[in-house]
N, C-alpha and C positions, 0 to 999 in steps of 0.2 A: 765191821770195824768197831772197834771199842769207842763210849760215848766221850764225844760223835760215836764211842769207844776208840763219842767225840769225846782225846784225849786221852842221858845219867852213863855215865859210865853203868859197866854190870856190877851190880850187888852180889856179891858172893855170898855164901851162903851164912857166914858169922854175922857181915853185915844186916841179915835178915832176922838173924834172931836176936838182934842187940834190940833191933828196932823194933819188932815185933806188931801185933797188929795196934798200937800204942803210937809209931811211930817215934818222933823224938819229943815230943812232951812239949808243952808250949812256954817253956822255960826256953828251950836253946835261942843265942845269939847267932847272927849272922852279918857280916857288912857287906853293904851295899853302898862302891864309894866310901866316902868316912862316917856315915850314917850307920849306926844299928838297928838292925829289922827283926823285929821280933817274930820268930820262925812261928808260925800256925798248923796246927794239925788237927786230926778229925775230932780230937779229945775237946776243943775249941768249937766243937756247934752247941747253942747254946738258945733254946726256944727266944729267948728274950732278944734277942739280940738281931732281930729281923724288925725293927720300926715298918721299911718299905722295902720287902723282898722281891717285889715285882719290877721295880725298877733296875736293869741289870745292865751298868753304867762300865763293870770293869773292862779297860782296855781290851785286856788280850783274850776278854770274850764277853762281849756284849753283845746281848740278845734282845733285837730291836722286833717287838713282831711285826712281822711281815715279811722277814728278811730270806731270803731261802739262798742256801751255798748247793751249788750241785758238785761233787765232786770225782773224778773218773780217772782210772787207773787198771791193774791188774795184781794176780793173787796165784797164789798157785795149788790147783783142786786135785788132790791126786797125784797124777803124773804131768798134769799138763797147765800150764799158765793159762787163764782167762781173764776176759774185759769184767774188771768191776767197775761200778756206779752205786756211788751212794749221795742222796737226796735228802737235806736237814729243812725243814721249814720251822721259824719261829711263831709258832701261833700266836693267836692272842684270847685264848682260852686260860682258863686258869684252873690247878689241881690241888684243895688243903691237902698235905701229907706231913701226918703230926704236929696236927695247929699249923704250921708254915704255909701261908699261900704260895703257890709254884707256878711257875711260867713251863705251859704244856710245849714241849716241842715233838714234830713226829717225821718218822727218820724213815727210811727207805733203799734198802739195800738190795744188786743186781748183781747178778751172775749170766754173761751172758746174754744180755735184757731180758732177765727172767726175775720176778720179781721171788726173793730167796727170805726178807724178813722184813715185818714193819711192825716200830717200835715206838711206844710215848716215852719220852721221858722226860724229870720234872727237878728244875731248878730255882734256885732263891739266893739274893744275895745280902749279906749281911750288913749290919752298918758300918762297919769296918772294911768293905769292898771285894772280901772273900766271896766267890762263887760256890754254893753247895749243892752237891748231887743227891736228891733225896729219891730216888727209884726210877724204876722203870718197868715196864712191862711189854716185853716183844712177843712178837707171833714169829714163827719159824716155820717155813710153807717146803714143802714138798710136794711135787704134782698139786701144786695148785691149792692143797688143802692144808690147816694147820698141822704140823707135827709136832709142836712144843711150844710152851710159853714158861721159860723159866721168869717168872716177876719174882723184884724182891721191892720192899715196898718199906721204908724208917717208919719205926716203931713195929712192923709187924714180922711176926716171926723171926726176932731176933735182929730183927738189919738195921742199920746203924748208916746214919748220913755219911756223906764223902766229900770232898775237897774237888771239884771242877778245877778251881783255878783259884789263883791267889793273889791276894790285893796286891801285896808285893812281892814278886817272886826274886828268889835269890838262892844259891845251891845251899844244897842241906840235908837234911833226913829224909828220909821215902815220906809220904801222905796215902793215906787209904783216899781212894775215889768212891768208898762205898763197901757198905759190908754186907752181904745176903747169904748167908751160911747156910739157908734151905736150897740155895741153889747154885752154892758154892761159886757168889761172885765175891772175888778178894782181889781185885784189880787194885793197885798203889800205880805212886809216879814219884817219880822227883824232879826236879829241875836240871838239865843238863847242861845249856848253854845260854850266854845272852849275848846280844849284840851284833848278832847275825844278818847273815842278807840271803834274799832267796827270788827266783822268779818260777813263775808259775802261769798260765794261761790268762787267769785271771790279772794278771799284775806283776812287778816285783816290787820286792819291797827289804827295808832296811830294818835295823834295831830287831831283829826279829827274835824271839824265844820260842827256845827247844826244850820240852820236857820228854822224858822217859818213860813209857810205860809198863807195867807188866803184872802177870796174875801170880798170887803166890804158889800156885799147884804148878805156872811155869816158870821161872825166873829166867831163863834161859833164851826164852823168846822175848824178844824188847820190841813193845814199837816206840819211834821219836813222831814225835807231834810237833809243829812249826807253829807259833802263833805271830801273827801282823798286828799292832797294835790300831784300832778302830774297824778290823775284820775279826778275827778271831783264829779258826785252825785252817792256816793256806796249805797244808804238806802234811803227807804222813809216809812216814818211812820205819825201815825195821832193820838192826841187828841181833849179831848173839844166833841162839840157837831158831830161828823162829820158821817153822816147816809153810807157814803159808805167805811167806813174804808181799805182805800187799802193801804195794808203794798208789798212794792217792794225790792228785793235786789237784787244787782248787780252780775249774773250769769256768766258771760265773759267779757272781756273790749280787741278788737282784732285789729288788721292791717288790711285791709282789701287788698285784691289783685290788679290786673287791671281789670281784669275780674268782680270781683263783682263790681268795682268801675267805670266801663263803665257801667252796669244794673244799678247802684243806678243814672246816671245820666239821663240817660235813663228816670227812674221811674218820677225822679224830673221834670226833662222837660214836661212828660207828664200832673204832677198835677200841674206844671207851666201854660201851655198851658188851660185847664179845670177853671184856674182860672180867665182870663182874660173874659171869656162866663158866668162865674158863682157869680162873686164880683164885685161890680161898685167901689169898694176902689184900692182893685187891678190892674182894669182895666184901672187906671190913672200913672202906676208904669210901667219903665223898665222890660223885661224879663232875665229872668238870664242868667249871661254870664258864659264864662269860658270854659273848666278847665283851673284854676291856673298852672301857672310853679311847678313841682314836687321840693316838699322841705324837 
């Protein structure tokens, strides 16, 4: 799943190259209501402009650590549909990536309860409420052993921070979620819908937002992402051309203990440690620090 991949009508393909990886420039307007919103894009990450990045207060995804969403659905491998599971813990570990301190989270993806990838990846939010996606780094198992770790990591080898989420969202131009051209990650989104309602095992809920997402290598495949405002991503779903159709809904959204939250650091530190022997992006990156002061 895209982060989660946590996170539009289709773009056709003029709309792609108007936008380009540029997106819409942080000039355009938008209204929200009779308020004007100043549309943000990834051209808008800005080192300075992180006072308290570890504090990550936005609505429609706030990352509380401790919080873990499990979330469970199906996809389809081949010829045949299977049980996916994917598992987001917020830690409370913390990763520098290009000066910015990042709230580590680490993610866990199943096939079949098989465990198929696990991934950190590292957020910050700006003083203006924007959430930014500053890398990641997944392991990708096969019989049980790595088969790949494409990391793309801001500042190294070209990659370029991304847009998570936005202080205020409102429709508009596509946003990069992140740019890693060594490993050809060019995932963008734009905002699809507001004011939605949606249930899920976990809950239902109102006022909800839908963005769109998609890689520029497939425009064709769309997933929609649901966000609940003081949860984050309840639903994911997919139009357009997309061959693995994986619909996810959010099963538990929980606290987690001390106990499971010394094993989840644990775990982290390990695929922390794995990363430095296995990424030359990574391998030029701080190791993660922390635990954070309990908040």
């Amino acid at each position: 799943m895209r982060p989660l991949r946590i996170g539009l009508v289709v773009v056709v393909a003029a709309t792609l190259t108007a936008c380009g990886l540029g997106g819409g420039g942080a000039d355009h307007q938008a209204t929200a209501g009779s308020a004007a919103v100043r549309v943000v894009t990834e051209k808008d990450f800005d080192h300075r402009n992180f006072a308290n990045p570890l504090e990550i207060t936005n609505q429609w995804w706030p990352l509380q650590p401790g919080t873990e969403l499990d979330y469970q659905g199906s996809a389809i491998d081949g010829d045949q549909r299977i049980r996916r599971r994917v598992v987001v813990t917020v830690s409370d570990l913390v990763k520098v990536v290009d000066g910015v301190p990042a709230v580590v989270l680490w993610e866990r993806d199943y096939n079949n309860g098989e465990l198929v990838e696990a991934e950190l990846a590292f957020y910050a939010q700006d003083n203006d409420g924007n959430v930014w996606h500053l890398g990641q780094y997944p392991e990708e198992y096969e019989d049980g052993k790595v088969a790949a770790t494409p990391a793309w990591i801001t500042g190294q080898e070209g990659a370029r921070a991304g847009l998570a989420m936005l202080a205020n969202p409102v429709p508009g131009p596509t946003y990069s979620q992140g740019w890693g051209p060594a490993v050809d990650y060019t995932d963008r989104a734009r905002v699809h819908q507001l004011g939605q309602e949606t249930c899920v095992a976990a809950g239902c809920y109102k006022d909800v937002l839908v963005t769109d997402e998609f890689a520029l290598d497939e425009p064709e495949a769309r997933q929609l992402k649901y966000y609940a405002a003081g949860v984050g991503n309840v639903r994911v779903d997919w139009m357009g051309r997309d061959e693995e159709k994986e619909v996810l809904s959010l099963a538990t959204h929980v606290r987690l203990d001390a106990g499971a939250m010394a094993e989840a650091r644990g775990q982290i530190r390990a695929l922390d440690g794995n990363a430095y022997k296995l990424s030359e992006a990574y391998a030029a990156t701080p190791p993660v620090e922390g635990p954070l002061p309990a908040r």
